[in-house]
C-alpha positions as protocol buffer text, in pm:
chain_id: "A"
residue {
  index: 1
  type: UNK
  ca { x: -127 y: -4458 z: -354 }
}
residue {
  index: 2
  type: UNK
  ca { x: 119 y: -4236 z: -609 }
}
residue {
  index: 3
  type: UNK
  ca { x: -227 y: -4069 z: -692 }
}
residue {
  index: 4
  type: UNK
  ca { x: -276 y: -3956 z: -366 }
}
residue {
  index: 5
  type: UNK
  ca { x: 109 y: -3916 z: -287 }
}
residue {
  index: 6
  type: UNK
  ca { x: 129 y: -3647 z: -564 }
}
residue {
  index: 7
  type: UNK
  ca { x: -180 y: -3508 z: -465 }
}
residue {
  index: 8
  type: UNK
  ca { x: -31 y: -3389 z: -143 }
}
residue {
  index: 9
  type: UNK
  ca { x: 308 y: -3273 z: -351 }
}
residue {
  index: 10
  type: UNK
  ca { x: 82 y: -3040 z: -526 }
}
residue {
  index: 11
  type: UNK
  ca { x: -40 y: -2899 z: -218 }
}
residue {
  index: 12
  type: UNK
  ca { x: 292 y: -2881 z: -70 }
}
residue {
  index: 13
  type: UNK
  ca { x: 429 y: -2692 z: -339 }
}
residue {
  index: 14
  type: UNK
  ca { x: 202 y: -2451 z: -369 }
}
residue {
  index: 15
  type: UNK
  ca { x: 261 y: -2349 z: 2 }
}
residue {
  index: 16
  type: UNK
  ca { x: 628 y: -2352 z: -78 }
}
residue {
  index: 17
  type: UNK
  ca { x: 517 y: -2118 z: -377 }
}
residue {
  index: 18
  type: UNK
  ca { x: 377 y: -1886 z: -146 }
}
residue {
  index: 19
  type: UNK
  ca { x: 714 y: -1876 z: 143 }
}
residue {
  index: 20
  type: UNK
  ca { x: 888 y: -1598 z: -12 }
}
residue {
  index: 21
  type: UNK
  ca { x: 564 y: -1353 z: -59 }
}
residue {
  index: 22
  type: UNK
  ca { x: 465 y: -1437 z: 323 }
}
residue {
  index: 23
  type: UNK
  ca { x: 855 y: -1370 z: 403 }
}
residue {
  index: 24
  type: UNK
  ca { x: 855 y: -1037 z: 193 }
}
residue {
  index: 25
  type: UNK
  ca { x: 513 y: -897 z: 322 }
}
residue {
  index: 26
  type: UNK
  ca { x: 490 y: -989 z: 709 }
}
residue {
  index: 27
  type: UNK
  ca { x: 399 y: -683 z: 889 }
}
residue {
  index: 28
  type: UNK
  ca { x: 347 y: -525 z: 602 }
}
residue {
  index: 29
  type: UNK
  ca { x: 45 y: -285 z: 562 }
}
residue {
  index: 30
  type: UNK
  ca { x: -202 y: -405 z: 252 }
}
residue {
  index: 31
  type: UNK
  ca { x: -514 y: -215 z: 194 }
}
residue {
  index: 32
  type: UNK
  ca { x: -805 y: -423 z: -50 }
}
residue {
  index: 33
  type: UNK
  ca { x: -1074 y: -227 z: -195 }
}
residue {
  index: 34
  type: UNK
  ca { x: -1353 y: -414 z: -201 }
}
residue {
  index: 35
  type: UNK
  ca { x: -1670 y: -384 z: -453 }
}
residue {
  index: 36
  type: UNK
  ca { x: -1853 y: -508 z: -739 }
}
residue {
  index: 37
  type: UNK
  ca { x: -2047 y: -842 z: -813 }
}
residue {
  index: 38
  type: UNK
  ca { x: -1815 y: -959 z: -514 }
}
residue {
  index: 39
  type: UNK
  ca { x: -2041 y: -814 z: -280 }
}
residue {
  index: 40
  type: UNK
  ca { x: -2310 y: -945 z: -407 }
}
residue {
  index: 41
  type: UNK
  ca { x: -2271 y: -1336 z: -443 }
}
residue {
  index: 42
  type: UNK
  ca { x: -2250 y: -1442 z: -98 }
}
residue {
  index: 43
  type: UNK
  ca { x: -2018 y: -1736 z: -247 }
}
residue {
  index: 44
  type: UNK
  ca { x: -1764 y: -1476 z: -374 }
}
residue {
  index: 45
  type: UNK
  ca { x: -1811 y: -1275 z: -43 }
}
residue {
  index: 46
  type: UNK
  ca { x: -1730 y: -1566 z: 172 }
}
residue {
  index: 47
  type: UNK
  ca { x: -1411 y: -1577 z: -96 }
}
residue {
  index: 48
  type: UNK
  ca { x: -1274 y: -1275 z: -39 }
}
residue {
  index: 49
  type: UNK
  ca { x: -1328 y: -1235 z: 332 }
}
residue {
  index: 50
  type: UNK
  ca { x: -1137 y: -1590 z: 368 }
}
residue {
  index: 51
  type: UNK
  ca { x: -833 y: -1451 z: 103 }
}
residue {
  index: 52
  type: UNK
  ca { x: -800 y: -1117 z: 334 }
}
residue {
  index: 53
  type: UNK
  ca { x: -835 y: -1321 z: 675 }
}
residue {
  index: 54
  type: UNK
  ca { x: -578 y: -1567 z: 582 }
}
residue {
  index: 55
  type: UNK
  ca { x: -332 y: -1235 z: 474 }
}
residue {
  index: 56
  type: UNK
  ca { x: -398 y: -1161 z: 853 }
}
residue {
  index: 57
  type: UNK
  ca { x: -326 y: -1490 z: 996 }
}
residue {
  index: 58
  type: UNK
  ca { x: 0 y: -1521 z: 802 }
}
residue {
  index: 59
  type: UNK
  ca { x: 122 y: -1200 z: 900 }
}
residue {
  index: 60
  type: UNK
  ca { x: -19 y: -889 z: 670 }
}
residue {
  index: 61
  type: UNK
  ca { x: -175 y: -611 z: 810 }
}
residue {
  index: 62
  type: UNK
  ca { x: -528 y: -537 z: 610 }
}
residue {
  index: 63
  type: UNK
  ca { x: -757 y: -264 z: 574 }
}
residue {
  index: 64
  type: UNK
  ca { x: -1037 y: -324 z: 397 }
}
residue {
  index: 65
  type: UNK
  ca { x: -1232 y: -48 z: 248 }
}
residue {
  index: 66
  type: UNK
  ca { x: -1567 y: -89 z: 74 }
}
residue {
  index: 67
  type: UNK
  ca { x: -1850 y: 116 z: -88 }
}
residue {
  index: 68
  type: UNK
  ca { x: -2169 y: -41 z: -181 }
}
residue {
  index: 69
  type: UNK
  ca { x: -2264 y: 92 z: -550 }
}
residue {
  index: 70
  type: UNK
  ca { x: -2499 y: -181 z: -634 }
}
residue {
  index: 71
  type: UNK
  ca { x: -2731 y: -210 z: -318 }
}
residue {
  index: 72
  type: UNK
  ca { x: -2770 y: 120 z: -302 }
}
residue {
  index: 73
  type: UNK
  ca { x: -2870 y: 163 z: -634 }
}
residue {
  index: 74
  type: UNK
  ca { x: -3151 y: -88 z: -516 }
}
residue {
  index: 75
  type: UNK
  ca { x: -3238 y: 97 z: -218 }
}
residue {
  index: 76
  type: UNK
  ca { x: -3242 y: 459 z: -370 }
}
residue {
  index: 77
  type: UNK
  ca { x: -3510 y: 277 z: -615 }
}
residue {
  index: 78
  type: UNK
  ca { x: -3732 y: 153 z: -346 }
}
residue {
  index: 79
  type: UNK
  ca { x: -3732 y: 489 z: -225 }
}
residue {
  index: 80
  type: UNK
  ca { x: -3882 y: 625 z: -589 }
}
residue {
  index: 81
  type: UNK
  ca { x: -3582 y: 776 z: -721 }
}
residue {
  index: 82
  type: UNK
  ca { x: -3338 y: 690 z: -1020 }
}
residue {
  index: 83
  type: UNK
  ca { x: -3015 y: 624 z: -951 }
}
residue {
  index: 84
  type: UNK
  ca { x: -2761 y: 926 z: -1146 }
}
residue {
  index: 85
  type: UNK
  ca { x: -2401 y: 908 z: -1204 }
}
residue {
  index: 86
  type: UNK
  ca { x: -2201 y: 1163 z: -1390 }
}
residue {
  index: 87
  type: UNK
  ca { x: -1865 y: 1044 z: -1508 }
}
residue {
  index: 88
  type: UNK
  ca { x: -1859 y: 748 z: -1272 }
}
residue {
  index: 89
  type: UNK
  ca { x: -1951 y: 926 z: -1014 }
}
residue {
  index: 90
  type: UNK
  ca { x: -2319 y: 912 z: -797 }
}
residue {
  index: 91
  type: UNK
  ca { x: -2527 y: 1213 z: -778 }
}
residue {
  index: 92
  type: UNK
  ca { x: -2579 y: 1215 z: -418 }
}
residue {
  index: 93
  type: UNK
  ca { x: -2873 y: 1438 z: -270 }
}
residue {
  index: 94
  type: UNK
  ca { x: -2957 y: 1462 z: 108 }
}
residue {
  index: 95
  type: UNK
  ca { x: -3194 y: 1174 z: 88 }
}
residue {
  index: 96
  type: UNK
  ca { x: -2991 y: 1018 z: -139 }
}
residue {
  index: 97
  type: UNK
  ca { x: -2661 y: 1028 z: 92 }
}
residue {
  index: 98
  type: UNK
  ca { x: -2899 y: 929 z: 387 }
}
residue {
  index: 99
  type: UNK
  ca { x: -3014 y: 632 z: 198 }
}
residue {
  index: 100
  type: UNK
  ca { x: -2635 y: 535 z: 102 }
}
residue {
  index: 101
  type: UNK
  ca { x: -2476 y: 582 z: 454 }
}
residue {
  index: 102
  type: UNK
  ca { x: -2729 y: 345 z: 572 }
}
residue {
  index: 103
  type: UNK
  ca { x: -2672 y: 105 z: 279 }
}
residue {
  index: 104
  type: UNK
  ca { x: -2281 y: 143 z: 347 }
}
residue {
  index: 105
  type: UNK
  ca { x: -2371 y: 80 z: 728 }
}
residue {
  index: 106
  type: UNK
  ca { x: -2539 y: -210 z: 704 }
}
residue {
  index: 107
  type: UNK
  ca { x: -2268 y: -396 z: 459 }
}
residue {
  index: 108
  type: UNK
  ca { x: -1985 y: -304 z: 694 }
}
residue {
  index: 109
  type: UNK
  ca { x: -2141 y: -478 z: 987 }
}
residue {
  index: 110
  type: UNK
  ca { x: -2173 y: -777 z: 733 }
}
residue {
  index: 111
  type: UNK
  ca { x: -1803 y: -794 z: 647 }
}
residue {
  index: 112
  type: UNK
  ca { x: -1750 y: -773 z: 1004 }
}
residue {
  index: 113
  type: UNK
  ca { x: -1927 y: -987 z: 1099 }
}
residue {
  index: 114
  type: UNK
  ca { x: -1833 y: -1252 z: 834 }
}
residue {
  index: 115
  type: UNK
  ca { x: -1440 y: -1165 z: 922 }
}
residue {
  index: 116
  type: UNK
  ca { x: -1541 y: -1262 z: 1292 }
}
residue {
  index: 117
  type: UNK
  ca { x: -1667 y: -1577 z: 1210 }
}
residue {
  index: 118
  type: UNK
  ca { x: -1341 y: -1672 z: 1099 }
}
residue {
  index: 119
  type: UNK
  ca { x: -1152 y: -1598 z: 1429 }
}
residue {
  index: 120
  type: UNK
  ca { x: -1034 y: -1270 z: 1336 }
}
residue {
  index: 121
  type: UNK
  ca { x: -1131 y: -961 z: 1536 }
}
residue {
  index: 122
  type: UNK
  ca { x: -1254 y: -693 z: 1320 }
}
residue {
  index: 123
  type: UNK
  ca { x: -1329 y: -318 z: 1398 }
}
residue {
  index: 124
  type: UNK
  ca { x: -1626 y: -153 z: 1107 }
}
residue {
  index: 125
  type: UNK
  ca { x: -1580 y: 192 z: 1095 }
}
residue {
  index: 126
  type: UNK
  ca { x: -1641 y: 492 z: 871 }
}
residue {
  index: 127
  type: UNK
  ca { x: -1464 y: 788 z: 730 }
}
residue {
  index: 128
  type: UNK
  ca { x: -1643 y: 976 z: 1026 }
}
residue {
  index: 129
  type: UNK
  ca { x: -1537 y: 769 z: 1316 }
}
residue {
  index: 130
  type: UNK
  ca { x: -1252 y: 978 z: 1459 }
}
residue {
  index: 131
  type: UNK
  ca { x: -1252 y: 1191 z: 1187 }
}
residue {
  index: 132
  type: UNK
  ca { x: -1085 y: 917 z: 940 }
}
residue {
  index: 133
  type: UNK
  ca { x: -1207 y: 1107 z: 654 }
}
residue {
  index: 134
  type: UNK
  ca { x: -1162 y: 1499 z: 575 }
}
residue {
  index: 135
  type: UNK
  ca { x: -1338 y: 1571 z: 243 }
}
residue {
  index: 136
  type: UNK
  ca { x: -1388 y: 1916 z: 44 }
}
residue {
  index: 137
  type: UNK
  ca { x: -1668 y: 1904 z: -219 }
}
residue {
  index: 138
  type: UNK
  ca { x: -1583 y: 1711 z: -532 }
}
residue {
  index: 139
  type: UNK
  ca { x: -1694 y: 1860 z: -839 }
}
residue {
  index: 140
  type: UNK
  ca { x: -1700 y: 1694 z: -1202 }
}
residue {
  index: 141
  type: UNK
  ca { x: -1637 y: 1895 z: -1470 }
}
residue {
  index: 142
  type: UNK
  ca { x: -1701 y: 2197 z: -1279 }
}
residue {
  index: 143
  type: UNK
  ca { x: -2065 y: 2068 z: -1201 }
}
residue {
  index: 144
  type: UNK
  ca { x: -2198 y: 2013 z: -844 }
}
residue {
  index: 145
  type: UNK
  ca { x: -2368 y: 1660 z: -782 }
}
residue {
  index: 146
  type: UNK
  ca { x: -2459 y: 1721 z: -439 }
}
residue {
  index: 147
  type: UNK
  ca { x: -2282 y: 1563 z: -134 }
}
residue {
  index: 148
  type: UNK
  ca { x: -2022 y: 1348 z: -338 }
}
residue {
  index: 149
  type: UNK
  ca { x: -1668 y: 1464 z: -105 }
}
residue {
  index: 150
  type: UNK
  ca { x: -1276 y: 1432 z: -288 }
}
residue {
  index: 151
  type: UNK
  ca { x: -1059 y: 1295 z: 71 }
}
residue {
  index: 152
  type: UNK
  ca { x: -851 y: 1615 z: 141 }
}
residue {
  index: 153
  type: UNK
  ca { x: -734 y: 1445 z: 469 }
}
residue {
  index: 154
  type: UNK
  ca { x: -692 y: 1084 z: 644 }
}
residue {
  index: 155
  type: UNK
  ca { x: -628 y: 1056 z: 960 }
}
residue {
  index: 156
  type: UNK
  ca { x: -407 y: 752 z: 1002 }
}
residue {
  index: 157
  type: UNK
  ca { x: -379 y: 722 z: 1368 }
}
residue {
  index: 158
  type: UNK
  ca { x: -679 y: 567 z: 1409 }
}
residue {
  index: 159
  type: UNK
  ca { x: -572 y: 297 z: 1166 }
}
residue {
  index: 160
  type: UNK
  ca { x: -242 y: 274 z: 1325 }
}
residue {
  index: 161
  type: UNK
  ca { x: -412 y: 227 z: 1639 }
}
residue {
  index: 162
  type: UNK
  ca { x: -690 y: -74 z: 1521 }
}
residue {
  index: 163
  type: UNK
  ca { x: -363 y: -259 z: 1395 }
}
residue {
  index: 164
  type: UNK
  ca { x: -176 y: -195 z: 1673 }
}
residue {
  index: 165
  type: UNK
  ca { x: -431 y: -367 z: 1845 }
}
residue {
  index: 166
  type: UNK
  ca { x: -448 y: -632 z: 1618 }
}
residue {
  index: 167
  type: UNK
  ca { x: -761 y: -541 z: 1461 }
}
residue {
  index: 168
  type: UNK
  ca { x: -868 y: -609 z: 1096 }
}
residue {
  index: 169
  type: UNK
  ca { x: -1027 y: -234 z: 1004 }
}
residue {
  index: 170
  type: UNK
  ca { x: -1321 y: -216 z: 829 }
}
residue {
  index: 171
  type: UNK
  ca { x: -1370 y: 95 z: 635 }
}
residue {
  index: 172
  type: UNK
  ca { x: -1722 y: 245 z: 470 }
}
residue {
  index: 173
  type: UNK
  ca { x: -1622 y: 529 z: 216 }
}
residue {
  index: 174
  type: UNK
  ca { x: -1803 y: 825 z: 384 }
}
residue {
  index: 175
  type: UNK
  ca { x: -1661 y: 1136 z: 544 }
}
residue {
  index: 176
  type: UNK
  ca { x: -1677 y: 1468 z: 692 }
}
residue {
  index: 177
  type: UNK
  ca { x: -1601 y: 1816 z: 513 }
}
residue {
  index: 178
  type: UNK
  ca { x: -1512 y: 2124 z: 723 }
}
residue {
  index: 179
  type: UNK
  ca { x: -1897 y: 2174 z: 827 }
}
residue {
  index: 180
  type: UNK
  ca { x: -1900 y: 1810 z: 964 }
}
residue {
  index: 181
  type: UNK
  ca { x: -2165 y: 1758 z: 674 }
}
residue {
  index: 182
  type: UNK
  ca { x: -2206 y: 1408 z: 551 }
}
residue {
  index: 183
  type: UNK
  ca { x: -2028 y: 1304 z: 240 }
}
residue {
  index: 184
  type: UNK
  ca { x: -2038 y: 1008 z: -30 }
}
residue {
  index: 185
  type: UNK
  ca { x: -1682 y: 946 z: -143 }
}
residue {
  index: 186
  type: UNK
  ca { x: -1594 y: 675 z: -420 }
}
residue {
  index: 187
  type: UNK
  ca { x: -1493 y: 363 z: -302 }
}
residue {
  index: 188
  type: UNK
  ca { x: -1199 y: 386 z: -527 }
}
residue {
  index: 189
  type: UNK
  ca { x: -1080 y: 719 z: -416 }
}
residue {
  index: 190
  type: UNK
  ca { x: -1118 y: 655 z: -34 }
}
residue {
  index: 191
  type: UNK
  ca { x: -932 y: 304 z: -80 }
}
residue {
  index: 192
  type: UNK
  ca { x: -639 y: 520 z: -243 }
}
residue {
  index: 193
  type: UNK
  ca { x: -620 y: 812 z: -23 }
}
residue {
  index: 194
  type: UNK
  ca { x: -566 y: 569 z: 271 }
}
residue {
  index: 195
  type: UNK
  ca { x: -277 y: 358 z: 115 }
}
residue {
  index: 196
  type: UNK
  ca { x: -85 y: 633 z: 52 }
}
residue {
  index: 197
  type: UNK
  ca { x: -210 y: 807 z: 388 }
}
residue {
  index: 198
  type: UNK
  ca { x: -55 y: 447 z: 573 }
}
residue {
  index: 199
  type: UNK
  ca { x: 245 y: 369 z: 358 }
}
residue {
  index: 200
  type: UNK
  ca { x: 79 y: 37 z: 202 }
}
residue {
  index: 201
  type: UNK
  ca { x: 287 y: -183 z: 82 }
}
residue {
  index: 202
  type: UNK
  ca { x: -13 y: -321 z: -202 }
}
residue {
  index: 203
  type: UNK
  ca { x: -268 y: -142 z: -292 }
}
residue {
  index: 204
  type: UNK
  ca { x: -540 y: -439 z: -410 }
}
residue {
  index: 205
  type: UNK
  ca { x: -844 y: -311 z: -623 }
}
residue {
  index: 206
  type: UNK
  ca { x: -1136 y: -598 z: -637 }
}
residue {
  index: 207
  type: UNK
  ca { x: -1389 y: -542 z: -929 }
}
residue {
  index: 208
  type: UNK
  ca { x: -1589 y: -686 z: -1181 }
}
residue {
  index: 209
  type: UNK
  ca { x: -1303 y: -660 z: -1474 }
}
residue {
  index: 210
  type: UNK
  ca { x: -996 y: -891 z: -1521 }
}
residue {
  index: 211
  type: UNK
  ca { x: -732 y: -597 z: -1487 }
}
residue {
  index: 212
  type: UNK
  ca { x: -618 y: -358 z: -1767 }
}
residue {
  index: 213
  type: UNK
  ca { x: -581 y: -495 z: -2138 }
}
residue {
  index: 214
  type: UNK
  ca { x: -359 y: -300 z: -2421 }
}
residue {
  index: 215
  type: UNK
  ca { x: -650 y: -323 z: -2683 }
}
residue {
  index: 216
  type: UNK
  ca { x: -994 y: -321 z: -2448 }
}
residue {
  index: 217
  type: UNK
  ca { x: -1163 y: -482 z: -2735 }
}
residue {
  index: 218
  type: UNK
  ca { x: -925 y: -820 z: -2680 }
}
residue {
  index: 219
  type: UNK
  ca { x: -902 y: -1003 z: -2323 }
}
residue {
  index: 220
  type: UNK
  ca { x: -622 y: -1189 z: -2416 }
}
residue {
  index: 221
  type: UNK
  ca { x: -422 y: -841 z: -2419 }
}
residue {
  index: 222
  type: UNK
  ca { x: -445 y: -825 z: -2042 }
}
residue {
  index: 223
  type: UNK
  ca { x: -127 y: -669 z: -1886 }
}
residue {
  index: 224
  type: UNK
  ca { x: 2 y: -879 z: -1569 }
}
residue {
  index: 225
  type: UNK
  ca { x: 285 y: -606 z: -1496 }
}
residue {
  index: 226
  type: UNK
  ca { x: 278 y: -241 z: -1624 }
}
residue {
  index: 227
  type: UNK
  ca { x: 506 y: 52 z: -1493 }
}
residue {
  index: 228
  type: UNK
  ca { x: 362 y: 413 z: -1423 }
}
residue {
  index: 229
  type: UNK
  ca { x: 508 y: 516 z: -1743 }
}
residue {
  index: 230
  type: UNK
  ca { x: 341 y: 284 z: -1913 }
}
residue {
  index: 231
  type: UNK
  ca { x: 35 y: 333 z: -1721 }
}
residue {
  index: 232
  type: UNK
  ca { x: 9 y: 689 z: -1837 }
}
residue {
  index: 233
  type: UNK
  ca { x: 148 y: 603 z: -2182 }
}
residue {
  index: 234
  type: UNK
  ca { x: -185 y: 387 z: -2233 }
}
residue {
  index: 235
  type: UNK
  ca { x: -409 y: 683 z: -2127 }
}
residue {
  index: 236
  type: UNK
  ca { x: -215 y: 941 z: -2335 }
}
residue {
  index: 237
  type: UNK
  ca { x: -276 y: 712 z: -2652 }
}
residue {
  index: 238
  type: UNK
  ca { x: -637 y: 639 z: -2603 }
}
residue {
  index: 239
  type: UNK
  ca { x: -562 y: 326 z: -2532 }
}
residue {
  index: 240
  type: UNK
  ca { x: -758 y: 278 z: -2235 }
}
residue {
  index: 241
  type: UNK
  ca { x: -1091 y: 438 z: -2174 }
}
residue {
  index: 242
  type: UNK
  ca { x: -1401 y: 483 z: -1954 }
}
residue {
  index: 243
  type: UNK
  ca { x: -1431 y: 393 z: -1628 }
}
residue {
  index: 244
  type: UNK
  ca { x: -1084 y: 242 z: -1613 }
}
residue {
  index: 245
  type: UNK
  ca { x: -912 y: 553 z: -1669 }
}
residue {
  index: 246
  type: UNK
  ca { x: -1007 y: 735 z: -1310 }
}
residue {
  index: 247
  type: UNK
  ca { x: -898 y: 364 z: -1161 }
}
residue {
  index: 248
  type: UNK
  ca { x: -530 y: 333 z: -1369 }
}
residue {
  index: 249
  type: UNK
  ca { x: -483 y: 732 z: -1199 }
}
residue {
  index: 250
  type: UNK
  ca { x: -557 y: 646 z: -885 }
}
residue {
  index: 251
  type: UNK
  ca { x: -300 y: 333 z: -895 }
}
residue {
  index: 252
  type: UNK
  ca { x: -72 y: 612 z: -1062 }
}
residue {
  index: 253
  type: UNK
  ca { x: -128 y: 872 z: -771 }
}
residue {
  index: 254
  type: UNK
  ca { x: -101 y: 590 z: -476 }
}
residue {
  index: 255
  type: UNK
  ca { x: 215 y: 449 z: -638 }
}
residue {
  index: 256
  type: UNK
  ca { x: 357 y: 833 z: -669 }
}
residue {
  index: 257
  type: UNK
  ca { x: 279 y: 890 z: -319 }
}
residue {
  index: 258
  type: UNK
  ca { x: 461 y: 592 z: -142 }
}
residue {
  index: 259
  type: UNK
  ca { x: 281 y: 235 z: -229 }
}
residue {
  index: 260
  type: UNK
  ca { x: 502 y: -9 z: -338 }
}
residue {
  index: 261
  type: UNK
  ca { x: 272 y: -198 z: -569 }
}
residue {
  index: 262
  type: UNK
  ca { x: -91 y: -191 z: -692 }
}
residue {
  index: 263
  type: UNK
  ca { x: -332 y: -472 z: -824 }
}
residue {
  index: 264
  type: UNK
  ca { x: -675 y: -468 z: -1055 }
}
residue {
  index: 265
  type: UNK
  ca { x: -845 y: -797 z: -930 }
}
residue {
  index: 266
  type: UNK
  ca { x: -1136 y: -951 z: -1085 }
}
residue {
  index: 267
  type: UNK
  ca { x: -1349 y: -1044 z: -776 }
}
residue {
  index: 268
  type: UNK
  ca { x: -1558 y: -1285 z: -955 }
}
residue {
  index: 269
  type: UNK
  ca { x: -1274 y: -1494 z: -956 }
}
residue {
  index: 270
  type: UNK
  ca { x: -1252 y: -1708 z: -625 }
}
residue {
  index: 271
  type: UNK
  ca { x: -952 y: -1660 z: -408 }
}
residue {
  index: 272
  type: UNK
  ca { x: -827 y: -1403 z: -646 }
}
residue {
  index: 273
  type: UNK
  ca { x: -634 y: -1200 z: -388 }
}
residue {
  index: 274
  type: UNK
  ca { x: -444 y: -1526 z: -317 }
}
residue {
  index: 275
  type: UNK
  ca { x: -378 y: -1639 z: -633 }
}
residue {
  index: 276
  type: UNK
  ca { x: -260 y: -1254 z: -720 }
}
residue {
  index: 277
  type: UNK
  ca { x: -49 y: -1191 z: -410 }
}
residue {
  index: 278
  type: UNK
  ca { x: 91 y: -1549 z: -339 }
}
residue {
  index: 279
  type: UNK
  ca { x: 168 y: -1689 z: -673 }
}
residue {
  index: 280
  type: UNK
  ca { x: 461 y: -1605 z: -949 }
}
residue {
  index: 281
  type: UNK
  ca { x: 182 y: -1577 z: -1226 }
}
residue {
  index: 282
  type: UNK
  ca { x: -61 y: -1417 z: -1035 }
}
residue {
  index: 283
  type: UNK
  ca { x: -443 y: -1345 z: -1203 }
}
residue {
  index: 284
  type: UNK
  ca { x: -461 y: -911 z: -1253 }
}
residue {
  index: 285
  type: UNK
  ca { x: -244 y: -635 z: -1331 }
}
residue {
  index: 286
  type: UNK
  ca { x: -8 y: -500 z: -1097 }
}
residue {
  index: 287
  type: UNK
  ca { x: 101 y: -132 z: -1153 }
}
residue {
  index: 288
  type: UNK
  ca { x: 447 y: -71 z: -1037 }
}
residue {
  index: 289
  type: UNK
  ca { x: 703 y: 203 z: -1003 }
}
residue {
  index: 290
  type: UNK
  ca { x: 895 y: 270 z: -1299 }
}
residue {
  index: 291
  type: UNK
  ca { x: 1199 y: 107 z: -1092 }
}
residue {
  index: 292
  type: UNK
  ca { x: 1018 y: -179 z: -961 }
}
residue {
  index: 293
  type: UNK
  ca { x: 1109 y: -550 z: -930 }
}
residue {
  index: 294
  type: UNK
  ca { x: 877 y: -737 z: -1169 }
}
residue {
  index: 295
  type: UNK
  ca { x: 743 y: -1033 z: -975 }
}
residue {
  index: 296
  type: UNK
  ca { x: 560 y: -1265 z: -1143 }
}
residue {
  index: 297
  type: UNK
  ca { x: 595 y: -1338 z: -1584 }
}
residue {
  index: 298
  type: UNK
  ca { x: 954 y: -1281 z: -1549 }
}
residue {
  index: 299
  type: UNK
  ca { x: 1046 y: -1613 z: -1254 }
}
């Protein structure tokens, strides 16, 4: 009987654990950028649509915005075609960017569809629906890859407006340039451009690493709480490298531009956003202002 009575203590505390982060963040706007192996495993999927539904029911507001990197790298195969990325980024053809929109279609009627299932409304859009999305071309060291677009423009309104309604929005990283030509945009990029574009209070970035570590070389050197001066400090030294330095600027350039905090998830881990946003600990790296109120390693 004490078994089960602390059992039930456990649970109890870990709901009183989470009262203060539900108090600070109710109405709140937080937009997750969703991608990697999570999209894959239909376990992990199930996860992370469950973490961002319960934000919902407890009072957040979320956006989710997704790309789809992985099936359509299988789907630009099937077509006879190699997959090409320069500096992170996908060289994106005409039949290339046809193939991904429909990819990124298809997976956004998914996540709606799972969110529904759990008695949430949810609205899939893309960056073209009311034109969400304003892109110029993006260029990578001065080289063209075809129809990749760098967001120039968001227009929040619509966003406002699905919330207002009480609508989870569902966002597919495509968009319009000037033309009203079709454009790829990184996942990463489009997430960022519309937390800053809505205010966000987090910024949440789900991928297939464990956050940002001082020495990449060592996981136990992962950061739970770094400041934008640090941030850039680690990227000045060579400290970080690769792919994670376009992420750590874009959690740079969101916090610079309004967000309160952002977070490097690893969305292999079940229930990660919950166990980042709801516990003292938490499981990532959070990138704050240089002011900012360190949450978690300090209570």
């Amino acid at each position: 009987m004490k078994a089960n009575m602390q059992k039930y203590l456990d649970k109890a505390e870990v709901l009183i654990e989470a009262l203060p982060y539900i108090q600070r963040f109710n109405r709140k706007i937080i937009v997750v950028k969703y991608g990697g192996s999570a999209m894959l495993d239909e376990e992990l999927k199930r996860n992370v649509i469950e973490d961002v539904t319960l934000l919902k029911l407890v009072g957040f507001k979320p956006i989710i915005v997704h790309g789809g990197g992985k099936d359509i790298n299988k789907w630009v195969e099937k077509a006879g075609k190699e997959p090409e990325f320069k500096n992170g980024l996908r060289v994106t053809d005409a039949e290339t960017m046809e193939i991904a929109e429909m990819v990124l279609g298809r997976v956004n009627k998914s996540l709606v569809q799972l969110v529904e299932s759990l008695g949430v409304r949810a609205i899939g859009i893309s960056g073209k629906d009311g034109a969400l999305l304003k892109v110029d071309k993006k260029y990578t060291d001065g080289e063209d890859i075809g129809f990749v677009g760098d967001v120039k423009d968001v227009n929040a309104s619509v966003l406002y407006d699905l919330l207002e309604k009480d609508f989870l929005p569902i966002v597919c990283s495509v968009g319009l340039d000037d033309e009203y030509n079709t454009y790829n945009i990184n996942a990463d990029d489009a997430a960022s451009a519309i937390a800053k574009a809505v205010g966000a209070e987090k910024l949440a970035f789900l991928s297939d690493i464990e956050g940002v570590y001082r020495d990449s070389s060592d996981p136990d050197t992962i950061i739970a709480e770094i400041t934008v001066d640090e941030a850039k400090g680690l990227i000045a030294d060579g400290s970080i490298s690769g792919g994670m330095i376009p992420k750590l600027q874009n959690c740079i350039e969101a916090i610079e531009n309004g967000v309160e905090r952002v977070h490097i998830l690893d969305g292999r881990i079940p229930h990660c956003l919950l166990l980042e946003i709801f516990t003292h600990k938490g499981i990532g790296t959070a990138i704050l202002k240089n002011d900012g109120s360190r949450f978690y390693h300090g209570e």
